[in-house]
MARBA-3410 file (N, C-alpha, C, O; in Angstrom, 1 decimal):
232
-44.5,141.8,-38.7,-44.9,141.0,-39.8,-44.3,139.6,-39.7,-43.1,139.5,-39.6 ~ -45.1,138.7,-39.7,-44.7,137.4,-39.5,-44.0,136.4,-40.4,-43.6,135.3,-40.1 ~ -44.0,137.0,-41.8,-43.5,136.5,-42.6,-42.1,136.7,-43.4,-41.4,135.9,-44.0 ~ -42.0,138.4,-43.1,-40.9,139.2,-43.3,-39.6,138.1,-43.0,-39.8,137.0,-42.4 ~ -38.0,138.6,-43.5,-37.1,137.3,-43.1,-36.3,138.4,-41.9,-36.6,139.6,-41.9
-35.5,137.9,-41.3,-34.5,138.7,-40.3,-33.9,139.8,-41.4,-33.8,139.8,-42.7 ~ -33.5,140.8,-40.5,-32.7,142.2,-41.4,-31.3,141.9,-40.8,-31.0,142.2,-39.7 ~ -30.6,141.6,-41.4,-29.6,142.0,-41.0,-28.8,143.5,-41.1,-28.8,144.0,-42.2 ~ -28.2,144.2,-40.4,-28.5,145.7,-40.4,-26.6,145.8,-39.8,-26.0,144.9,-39.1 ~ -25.9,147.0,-40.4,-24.5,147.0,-39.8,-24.3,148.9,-39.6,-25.0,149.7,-40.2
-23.7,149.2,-38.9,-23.1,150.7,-38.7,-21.9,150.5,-38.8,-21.2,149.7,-38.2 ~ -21.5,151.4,-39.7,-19.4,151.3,-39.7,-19.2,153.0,-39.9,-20.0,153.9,-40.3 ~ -17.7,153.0,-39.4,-17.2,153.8,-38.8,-16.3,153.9,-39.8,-15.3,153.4,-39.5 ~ -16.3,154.4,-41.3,-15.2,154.1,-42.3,-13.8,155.2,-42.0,-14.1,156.3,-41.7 ~ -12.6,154.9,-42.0,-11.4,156.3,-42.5,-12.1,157.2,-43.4,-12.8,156.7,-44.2
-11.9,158.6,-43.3,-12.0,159.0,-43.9,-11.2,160.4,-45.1,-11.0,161.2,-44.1 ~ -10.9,160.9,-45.9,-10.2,161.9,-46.0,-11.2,163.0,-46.6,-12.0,162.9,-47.5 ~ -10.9,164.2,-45.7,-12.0,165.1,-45.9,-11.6,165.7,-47.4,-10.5,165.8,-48.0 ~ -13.3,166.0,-48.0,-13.3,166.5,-49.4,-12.8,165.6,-50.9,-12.6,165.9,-52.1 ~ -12.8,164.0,-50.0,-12.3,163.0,-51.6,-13.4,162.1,-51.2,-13.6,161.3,-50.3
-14.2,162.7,-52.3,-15.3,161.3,-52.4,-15.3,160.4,-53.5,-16.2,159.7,-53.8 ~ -14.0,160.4,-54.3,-13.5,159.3,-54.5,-12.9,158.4,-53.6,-12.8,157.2,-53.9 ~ -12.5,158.8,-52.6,-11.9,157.9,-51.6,-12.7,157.5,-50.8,-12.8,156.3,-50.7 ~ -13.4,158.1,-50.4,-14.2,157.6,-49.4,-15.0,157.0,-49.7,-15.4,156.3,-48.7 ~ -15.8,156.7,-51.2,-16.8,156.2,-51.9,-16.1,153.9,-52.1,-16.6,152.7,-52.3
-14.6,154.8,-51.8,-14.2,152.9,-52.1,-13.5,152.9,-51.1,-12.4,152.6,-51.2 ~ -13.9,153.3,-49.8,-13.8,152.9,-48.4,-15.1,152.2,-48.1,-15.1,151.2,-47.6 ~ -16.5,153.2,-48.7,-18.0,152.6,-48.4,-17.8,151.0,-48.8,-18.0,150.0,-48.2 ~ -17.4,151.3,-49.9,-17.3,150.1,-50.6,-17.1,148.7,-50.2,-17.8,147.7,-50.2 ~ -15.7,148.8,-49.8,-15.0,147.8,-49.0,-15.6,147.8,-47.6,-15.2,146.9,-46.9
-16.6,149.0,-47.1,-17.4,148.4,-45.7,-18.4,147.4,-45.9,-18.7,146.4,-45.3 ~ -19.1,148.0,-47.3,-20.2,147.0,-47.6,-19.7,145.6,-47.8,-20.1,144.5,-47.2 ~ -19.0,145.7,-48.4,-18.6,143.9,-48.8,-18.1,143.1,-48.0,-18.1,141.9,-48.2 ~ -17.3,144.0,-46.9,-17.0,143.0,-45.5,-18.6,143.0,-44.3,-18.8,142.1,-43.5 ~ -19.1,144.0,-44.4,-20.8,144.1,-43.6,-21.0,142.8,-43.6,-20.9,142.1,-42.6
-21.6,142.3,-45.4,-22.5,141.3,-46.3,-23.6,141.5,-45.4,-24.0,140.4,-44.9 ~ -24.1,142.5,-45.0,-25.4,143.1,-44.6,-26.5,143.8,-45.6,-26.2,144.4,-46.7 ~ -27.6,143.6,-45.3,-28.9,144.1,-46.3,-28.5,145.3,-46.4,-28.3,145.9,-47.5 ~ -28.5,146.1,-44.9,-28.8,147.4,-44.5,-27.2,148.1,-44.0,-26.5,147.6,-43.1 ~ -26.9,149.2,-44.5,-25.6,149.4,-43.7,-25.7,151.0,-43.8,-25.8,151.7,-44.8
-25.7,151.4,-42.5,-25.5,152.6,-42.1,-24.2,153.4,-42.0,-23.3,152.8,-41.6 ~ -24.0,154.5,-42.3,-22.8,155.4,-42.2,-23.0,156.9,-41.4,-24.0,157.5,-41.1 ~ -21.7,157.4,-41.2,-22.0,158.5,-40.4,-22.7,159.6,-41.1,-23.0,159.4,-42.3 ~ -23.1,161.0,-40.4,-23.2,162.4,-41.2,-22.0,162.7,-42.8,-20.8,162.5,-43.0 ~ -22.5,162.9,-43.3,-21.5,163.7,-44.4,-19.8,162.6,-45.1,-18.7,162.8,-45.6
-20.6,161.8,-44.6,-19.8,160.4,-44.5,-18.5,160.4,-45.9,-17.4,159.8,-45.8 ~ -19.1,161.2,-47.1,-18.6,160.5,-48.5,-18.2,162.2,-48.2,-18.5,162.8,-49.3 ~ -17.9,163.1,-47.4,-17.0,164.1,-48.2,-16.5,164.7,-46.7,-16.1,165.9,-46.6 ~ -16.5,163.9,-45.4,-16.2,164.1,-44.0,-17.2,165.7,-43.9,-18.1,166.0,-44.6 ~ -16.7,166.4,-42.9,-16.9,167.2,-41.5,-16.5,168.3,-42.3,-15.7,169.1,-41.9
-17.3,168.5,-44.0,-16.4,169.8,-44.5,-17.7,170.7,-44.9,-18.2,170.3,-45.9 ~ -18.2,171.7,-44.4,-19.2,172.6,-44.6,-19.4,173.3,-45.6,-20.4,173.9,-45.8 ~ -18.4,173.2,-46.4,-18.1,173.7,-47.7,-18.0,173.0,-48.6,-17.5,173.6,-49.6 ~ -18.2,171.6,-48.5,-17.8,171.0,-49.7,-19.0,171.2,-49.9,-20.0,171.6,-49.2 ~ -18.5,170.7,-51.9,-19.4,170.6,-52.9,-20.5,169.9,-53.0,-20.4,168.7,-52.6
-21.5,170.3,-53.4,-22.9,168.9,-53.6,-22.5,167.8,-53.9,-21.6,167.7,-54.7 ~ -23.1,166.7,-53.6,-22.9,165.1,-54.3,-24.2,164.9,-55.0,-25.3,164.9,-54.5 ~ -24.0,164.8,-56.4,-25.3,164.6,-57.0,-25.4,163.2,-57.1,-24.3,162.6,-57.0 ~ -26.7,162.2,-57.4,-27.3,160.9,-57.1,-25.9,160.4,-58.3,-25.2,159.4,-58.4 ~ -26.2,161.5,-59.2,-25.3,160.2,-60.3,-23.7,160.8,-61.0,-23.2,160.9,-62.1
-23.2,161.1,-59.7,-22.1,161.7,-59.9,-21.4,160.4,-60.0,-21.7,159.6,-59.2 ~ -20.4,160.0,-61.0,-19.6,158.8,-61.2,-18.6,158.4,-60.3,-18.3,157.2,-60.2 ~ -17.9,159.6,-59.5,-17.3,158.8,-58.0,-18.0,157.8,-57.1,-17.3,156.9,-56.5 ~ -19.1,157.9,-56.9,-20.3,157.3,-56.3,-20.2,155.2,-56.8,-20.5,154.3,-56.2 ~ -19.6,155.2,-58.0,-19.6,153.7,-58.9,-19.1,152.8,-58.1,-19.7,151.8,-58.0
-18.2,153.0,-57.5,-17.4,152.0,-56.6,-18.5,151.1,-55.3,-18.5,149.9,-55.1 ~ -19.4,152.3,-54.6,-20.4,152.1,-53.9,-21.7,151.1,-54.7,-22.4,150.1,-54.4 ~ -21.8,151.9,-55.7,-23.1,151.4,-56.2,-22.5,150.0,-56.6,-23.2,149.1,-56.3 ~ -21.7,149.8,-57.2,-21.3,148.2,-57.9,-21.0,147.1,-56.3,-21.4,145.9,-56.4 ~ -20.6,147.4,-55.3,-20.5,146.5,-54.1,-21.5,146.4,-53.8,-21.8,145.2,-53.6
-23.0,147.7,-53.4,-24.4,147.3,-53.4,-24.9,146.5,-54.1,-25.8,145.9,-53.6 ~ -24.5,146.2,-55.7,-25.0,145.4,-56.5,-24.5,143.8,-56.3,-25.2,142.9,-56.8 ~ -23.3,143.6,-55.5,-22.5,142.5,-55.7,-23.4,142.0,-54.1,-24.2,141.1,-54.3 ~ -23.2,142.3,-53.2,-23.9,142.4,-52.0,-25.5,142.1,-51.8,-26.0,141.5,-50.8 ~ -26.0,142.5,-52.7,-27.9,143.2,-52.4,-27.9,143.9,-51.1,-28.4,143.4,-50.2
-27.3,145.1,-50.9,-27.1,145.7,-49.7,-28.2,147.6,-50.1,-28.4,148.0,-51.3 ~ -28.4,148.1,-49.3,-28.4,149.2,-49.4,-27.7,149.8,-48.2,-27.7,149.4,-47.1 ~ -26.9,151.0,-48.8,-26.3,151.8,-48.0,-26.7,153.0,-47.6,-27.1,153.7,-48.6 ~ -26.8,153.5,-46.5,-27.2,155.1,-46.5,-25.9,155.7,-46.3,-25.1,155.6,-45.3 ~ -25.8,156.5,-47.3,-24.3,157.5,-47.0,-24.5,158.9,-46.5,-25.6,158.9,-46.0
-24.0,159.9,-46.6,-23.9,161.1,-45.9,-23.2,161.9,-46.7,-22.1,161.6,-47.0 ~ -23.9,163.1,-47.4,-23.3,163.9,-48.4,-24.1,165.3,-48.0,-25.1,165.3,-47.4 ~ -23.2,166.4,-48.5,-24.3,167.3,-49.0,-25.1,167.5,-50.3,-24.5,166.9,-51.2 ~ -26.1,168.0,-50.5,-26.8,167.6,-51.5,-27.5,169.3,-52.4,-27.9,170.3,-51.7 ~ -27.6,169.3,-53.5,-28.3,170.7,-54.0,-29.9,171.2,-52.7,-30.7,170.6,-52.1
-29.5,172.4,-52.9,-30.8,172.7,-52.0,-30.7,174.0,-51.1,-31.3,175.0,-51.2 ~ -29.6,173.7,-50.2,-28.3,173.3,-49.7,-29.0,172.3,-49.1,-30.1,172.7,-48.9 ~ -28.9,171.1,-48.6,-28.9,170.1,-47.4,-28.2,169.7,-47.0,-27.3,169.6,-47.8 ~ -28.0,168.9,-45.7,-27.4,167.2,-45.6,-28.0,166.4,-45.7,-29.2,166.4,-45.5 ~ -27.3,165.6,-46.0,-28.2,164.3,-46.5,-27.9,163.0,-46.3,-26.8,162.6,-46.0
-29.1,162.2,-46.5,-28.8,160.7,-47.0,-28.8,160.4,-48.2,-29.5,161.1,-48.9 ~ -28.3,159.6,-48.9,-28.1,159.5,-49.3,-28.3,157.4,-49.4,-27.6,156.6,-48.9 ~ -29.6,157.2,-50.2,-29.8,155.7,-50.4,-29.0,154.7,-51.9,-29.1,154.5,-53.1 ~ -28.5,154.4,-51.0,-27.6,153.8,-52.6,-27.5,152.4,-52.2,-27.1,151.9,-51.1 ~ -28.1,151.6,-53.8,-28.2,150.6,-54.3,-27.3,149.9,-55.2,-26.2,150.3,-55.3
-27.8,149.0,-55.8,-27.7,148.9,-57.0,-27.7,148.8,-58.2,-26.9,148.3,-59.0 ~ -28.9,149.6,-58.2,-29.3,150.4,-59.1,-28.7,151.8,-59.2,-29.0,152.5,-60.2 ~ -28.0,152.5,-58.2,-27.7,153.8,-58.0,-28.0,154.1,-57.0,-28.1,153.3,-56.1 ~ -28.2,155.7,-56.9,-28.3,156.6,-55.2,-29.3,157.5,-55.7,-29.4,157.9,-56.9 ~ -30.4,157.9,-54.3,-31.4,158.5,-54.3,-31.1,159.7,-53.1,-30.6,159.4,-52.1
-31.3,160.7,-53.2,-31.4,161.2,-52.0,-32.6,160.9,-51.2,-33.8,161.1,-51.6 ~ -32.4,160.4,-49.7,-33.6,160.0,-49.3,-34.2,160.8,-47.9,-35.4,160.9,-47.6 ~ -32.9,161.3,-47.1,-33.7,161.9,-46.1,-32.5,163.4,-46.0,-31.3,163.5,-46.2 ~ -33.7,164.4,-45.6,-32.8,166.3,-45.3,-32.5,166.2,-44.3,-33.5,165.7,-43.7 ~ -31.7,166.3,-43.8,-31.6,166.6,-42.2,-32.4,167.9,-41.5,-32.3,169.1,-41.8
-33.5,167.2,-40.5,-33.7,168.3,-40.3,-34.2,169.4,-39.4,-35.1,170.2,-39.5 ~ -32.6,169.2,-38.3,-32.6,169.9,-37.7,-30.6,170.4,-37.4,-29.6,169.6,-37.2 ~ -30.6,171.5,-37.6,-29.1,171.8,-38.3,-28.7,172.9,-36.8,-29.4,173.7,-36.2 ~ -26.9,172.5,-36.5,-26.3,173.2,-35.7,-26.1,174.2,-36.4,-26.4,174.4,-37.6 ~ -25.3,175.1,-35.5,-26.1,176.4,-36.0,-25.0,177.1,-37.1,-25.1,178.0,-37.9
-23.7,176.2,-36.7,-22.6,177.0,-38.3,-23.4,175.6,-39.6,-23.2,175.7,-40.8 ~ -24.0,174.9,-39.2,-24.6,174.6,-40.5,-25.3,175.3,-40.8,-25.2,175.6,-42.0 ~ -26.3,175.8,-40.2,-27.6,176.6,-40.6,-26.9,177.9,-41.2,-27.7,178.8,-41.5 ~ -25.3,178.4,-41.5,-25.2,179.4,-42.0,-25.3,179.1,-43.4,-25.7,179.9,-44.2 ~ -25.0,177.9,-43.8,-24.8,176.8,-45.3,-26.3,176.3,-45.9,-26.6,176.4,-47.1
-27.2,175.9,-45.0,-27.6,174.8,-45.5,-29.3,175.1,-45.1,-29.6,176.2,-44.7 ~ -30.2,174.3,-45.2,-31.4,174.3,-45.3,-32.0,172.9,-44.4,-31.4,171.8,-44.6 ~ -33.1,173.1,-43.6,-33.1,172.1,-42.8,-34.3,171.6,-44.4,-34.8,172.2,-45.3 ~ -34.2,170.0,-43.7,-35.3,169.3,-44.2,-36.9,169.7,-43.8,-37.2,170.7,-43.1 ~ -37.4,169.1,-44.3,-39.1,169.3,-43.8,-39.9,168.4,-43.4,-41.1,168.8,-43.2
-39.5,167.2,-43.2,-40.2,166.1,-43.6,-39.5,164.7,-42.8,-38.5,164.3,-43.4 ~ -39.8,163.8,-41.5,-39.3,162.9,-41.6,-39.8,162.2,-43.1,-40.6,162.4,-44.0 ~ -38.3,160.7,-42.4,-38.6,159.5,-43.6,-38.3,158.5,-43.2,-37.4,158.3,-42.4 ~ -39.3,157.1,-43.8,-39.3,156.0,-43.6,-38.9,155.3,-44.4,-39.8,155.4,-45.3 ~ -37.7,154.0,-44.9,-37.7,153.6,-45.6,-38.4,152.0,-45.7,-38.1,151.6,-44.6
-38.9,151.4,-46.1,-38.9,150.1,-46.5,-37.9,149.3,-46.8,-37.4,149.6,-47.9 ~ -37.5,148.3,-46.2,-36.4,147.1,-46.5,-36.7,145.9,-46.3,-36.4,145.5,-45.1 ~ -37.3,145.0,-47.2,-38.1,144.2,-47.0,-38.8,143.8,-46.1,-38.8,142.8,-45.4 ~ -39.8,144.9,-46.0,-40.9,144.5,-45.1,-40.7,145.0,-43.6,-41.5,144.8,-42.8 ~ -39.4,145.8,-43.3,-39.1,146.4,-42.2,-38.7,147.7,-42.3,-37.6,148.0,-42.9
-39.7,148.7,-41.5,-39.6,149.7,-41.9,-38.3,150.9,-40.8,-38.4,151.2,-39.6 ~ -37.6,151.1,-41.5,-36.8,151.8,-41.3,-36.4,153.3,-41.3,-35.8,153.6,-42.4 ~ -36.6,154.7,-40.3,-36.7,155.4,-39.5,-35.0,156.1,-39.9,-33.9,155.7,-39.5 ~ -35.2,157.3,-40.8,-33.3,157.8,-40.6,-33.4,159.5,-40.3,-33.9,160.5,-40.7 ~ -32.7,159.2,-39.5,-32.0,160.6,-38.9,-30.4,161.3,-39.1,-29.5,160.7,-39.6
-30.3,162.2,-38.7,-28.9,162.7,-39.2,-27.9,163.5,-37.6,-27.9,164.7,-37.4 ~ -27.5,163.1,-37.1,-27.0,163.5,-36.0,-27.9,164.4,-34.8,-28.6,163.8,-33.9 ~ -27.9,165.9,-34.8,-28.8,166.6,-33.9,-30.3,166.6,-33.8,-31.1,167.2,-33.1 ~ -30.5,165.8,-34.9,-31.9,165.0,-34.9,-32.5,163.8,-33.8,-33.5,163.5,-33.3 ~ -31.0,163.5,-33.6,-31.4,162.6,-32.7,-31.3,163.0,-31.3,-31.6,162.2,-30.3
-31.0,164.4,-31.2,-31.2,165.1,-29.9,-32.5,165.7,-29.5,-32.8,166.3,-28.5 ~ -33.6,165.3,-30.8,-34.8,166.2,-30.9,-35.8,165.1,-30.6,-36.0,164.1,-31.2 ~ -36.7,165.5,-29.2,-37.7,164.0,-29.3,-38.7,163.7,-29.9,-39.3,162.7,-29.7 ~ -39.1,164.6,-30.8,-40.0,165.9,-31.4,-39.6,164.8,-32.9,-40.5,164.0,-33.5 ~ -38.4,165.0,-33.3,-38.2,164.1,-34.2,-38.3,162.5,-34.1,-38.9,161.8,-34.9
-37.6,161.9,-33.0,-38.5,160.0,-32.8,-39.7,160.2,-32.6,-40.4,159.2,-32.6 ~ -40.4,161.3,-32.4,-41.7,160.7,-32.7,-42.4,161.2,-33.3,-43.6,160.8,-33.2 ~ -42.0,162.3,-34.4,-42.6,162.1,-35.5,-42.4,160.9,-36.6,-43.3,160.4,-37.3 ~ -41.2,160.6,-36.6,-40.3,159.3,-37.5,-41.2,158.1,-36.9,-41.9,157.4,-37.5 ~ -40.9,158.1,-35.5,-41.9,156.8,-35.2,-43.4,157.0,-35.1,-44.1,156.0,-34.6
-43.9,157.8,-35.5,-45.4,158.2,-35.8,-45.6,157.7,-37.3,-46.6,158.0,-38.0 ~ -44.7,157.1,-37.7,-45.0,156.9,-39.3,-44.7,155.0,-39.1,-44.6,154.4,-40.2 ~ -44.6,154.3,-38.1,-44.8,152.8,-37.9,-43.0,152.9,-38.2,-42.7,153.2,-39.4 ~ -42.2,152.7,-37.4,-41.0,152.0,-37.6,-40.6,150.9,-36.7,-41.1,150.7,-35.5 ~ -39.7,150.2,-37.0,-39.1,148.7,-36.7,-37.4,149.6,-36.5,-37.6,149.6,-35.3
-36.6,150.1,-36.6,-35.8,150.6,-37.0,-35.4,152.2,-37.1,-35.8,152.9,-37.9 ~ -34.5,152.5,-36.1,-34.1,154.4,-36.4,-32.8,154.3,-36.6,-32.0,153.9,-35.7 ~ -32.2,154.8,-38.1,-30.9,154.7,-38.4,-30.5,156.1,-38.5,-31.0,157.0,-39.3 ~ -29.4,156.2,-37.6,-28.7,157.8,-37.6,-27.2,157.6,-38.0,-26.5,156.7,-37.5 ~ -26.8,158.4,-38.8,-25.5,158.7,-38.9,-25.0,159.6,-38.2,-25.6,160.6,-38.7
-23.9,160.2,-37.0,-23.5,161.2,-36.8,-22.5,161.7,-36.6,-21.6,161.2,-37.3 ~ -22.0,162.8,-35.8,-20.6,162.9,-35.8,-20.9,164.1,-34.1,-21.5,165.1,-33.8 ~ -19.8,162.8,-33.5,-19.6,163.4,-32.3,-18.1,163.5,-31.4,-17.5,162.4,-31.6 ~ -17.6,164.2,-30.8,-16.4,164.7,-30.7,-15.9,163.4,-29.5,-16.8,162.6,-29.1 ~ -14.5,163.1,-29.0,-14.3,162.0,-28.3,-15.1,162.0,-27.0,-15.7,161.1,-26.6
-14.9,163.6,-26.2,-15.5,164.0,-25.4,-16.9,163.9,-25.1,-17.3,164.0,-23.9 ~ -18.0,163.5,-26.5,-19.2,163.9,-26.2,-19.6,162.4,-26.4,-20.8,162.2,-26.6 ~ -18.7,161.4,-26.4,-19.1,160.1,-26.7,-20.6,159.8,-26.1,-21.6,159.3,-26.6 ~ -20.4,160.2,-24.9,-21.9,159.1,-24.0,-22.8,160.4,-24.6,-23.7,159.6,-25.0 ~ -23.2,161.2,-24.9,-24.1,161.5,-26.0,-25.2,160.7,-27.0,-26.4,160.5,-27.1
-24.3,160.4,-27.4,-25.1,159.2,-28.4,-25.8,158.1,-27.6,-27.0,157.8,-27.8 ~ -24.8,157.3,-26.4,-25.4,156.4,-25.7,-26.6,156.9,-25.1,-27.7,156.3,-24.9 ~ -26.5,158.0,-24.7,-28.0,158.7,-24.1,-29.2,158.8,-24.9,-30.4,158.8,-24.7 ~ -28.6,158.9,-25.9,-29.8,159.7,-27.3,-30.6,157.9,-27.6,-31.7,157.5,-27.3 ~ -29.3,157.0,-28.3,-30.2,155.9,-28.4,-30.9,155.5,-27.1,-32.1,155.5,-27.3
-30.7,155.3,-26.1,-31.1,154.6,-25.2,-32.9,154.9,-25.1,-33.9,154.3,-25.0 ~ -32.4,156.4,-25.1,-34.0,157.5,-24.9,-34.8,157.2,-26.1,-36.0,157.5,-26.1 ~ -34.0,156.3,-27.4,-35.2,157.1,-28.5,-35.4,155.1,-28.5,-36.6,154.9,-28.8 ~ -34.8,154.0,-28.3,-35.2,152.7,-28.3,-35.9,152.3,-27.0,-36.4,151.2,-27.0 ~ -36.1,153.2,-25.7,-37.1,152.9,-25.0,-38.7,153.7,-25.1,-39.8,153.3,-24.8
-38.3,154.8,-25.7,-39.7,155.3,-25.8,-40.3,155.0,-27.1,-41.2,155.8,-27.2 ~ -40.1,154.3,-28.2,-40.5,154.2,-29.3,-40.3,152.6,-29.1,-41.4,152.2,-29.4 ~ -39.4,151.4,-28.8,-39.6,150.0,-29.2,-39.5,149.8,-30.0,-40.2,149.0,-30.6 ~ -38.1,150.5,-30.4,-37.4,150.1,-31.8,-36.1,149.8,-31.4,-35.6,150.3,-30.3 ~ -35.2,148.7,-32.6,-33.8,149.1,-32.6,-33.4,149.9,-32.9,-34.0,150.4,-33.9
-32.0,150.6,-32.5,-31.6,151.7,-33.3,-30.3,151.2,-33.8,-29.7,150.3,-33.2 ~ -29.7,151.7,-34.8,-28.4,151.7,-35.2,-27.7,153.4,-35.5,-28.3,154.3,-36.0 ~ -26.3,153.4,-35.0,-26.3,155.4,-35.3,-24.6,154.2,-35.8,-24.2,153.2,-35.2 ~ -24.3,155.0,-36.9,-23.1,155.3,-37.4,-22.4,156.4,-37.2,-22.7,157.4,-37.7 ~ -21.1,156.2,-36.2,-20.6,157.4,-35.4,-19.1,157.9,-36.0,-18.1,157.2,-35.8
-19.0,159.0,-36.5,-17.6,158.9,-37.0,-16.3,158.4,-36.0,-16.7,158.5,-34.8 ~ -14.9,157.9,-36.2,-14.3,157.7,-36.0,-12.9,158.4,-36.6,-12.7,158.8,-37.7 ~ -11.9,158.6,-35.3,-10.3,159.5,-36.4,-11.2,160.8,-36.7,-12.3,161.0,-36.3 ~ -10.4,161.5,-37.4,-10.0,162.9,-38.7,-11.2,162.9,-39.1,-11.4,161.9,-39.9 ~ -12.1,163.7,-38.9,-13.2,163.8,-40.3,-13.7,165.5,-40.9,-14.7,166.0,-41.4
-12.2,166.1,-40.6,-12.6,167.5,-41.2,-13.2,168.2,-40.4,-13.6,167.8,-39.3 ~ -13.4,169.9,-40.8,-14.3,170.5,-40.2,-13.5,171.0,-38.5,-13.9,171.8,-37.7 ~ -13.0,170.5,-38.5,-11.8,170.4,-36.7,-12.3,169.3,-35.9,-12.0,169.2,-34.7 ~ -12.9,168.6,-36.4,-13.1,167.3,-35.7,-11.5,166.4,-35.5,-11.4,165.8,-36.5 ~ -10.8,166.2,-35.0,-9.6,165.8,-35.2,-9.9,164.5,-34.1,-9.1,163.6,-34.3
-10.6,164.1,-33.2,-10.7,163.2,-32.8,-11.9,163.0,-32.5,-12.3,163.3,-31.4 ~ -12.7,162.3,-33.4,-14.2,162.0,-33.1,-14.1,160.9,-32.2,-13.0,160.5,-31.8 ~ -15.5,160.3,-32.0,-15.9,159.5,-31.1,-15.9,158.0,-31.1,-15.7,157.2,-30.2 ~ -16.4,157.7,-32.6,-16.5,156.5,-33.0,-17.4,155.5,-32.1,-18.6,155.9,-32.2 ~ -17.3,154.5,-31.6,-17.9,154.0,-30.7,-19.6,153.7,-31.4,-20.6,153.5,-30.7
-19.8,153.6,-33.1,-20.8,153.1,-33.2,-21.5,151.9,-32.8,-20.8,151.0,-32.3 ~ -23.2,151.9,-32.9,-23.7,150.8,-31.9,-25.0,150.5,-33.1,-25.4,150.9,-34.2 ~ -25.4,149.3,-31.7,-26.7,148.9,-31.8,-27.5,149.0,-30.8,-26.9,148.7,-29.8 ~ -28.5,149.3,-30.6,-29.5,149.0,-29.5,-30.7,148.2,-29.6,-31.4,148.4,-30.5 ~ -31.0,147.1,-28.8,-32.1,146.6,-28.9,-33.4,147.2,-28.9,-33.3,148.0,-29.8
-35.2,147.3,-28.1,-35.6,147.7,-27.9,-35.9,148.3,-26.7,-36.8,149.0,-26.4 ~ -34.7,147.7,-25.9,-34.6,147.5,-23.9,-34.1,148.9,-24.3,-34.4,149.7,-23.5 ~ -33.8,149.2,-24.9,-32.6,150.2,-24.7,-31.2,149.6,-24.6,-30.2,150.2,-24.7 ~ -31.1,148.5,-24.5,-29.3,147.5,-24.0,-28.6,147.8,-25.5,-29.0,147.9,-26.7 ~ -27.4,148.0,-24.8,-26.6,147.6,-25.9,-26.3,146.3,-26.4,-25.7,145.4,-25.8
-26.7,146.2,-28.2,-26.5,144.8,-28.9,-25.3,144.6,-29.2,-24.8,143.5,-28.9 ~ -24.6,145.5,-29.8,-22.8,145.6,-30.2,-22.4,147.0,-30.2,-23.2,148.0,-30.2 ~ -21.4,147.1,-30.1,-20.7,148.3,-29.8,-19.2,148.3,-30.7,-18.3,147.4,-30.4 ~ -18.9,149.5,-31.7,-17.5,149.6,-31.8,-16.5,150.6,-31.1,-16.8,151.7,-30.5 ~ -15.5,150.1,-31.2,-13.9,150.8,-30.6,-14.4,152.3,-30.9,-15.5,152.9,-31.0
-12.9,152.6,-31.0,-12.6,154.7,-31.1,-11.9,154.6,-32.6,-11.6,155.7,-33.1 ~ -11.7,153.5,-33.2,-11.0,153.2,-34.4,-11.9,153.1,-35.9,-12.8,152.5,-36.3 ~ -11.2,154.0,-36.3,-11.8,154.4,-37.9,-11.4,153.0,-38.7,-10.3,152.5,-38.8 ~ -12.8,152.4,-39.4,-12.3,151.0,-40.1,-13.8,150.0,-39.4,-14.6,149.3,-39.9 ~ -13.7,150.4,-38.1,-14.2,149.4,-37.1,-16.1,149.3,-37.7,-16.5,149.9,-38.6
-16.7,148.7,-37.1,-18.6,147.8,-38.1,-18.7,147.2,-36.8,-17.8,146.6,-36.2 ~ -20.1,147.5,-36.6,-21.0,146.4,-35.7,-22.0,145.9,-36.6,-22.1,146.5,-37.6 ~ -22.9,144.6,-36.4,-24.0,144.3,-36.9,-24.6,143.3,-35.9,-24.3,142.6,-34.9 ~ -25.5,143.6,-36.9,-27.0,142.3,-36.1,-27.5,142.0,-37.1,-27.5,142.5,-38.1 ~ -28.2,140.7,-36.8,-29.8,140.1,-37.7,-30.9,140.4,-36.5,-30.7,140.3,-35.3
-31.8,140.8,-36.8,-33.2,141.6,-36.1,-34.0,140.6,-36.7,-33.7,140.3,-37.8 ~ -34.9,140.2,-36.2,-35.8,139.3,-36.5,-37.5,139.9,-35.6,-38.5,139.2,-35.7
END
């Protein structure tokens, strides 16, 4: 679309402390407002870490305020990572206005699948005028899933996930494969540090990809750390 403006789009790697989503809700926070990105991506389960048992996050749970007020200060939307009633994982789209749940994950390892319920449905969002493609970690191992997601017209595949230090080039494989066969950018938010669950040293190393497949930006192994771009 020729008239649409550039997106600016960010992935961060926030600290996190498993099971306080009051904490981690004004970690999102303070990512959004240093991003000053439209679009800002976060890892899997982001707002309560790597914990299989935590509790649901409902859309208007009041820990959530810290996020939604920096969305408002910003004009940013955030996708966060929660579990959600159902059982699911989730996205979790938060504005300004509040949080929506927006996409199930859905395709689940297999001590999730003792918890939880896959989704049914990719999803696309709209952000002005660029449509945007979200996934949740092992999703992005499914090719089945970029192209169903990219069977619905996307500009954009945003994944949150969580991968161990070890399985770093993982991810680099997964984008590379899903921005050359679809001709999109992608952005994956990769956890970084501690995130529960026995993750004691995730991967971190969130990115961007162009549609070459090249890498646009790249972060460290450090929890804290944001890449971004303007896409045009």
């Amino acid at each position: 679309m020729e008239n649409r403006t550039p997106l600016r789009l960010a992935a961060v790697q926030p600290l996190c402390v498993p099971l306080d989503v009051a904490a981690n809700a004004r970690a999102h926070a303070a990512a959004v407002r240093a991003a000053r990105a439209r679009l800002v991506v976060f890892p899997e389960l982001s707002l309560t870490g790597y914990e299989l048992d935590a509790p649901v996050v409902s859309v208007d749970d009041p820990r959530l305020t810290p996020l939604v007020e920096a969305c408002a200060e910003t004009n940013t939307l955030a996708l966060a990572g929660a579990p959600v009633a159902g059982d699911h994982i989730a996205v979790l789209a938060v504005t300004g206005g509040g949080a929506t749940v927006a996409y199930r994950k859905m395709w689940l390892g297999d001590a999730e699948a003792r918890r939880f319920r896959p989704g049914d449905a990719p999803v696309v969002l709209d952000v002005d005028g660029w449509r945007v493609g979200l996934a949740i970690c092992k999703d992005t191992g499914l090719a089945a899933h970029a192209a169903r997601t990219a069977g619905l017209g996307v500009d954009v595949y945003a994944a949150g996930v969580l991968e161990s230090a070890h399985d770093a080039a993982v991810t680099d494989q997964r984008a590379h494969r899903i921005a050359t066969a679809h001709r999109v950018w992608v952005a994956v938010a990769s956890f970084a540090g501690s995130t529960g669950g026995g993750y004691r040293e995730a991967a971190g190393r969130s990115g961007i990809w162009t549609p070459d497949g090249e890498v646009y930006a790249r972060a460290g192994t450090e929890p804290g750390e944001s890449v971004s771009a303007s896409i045009r």
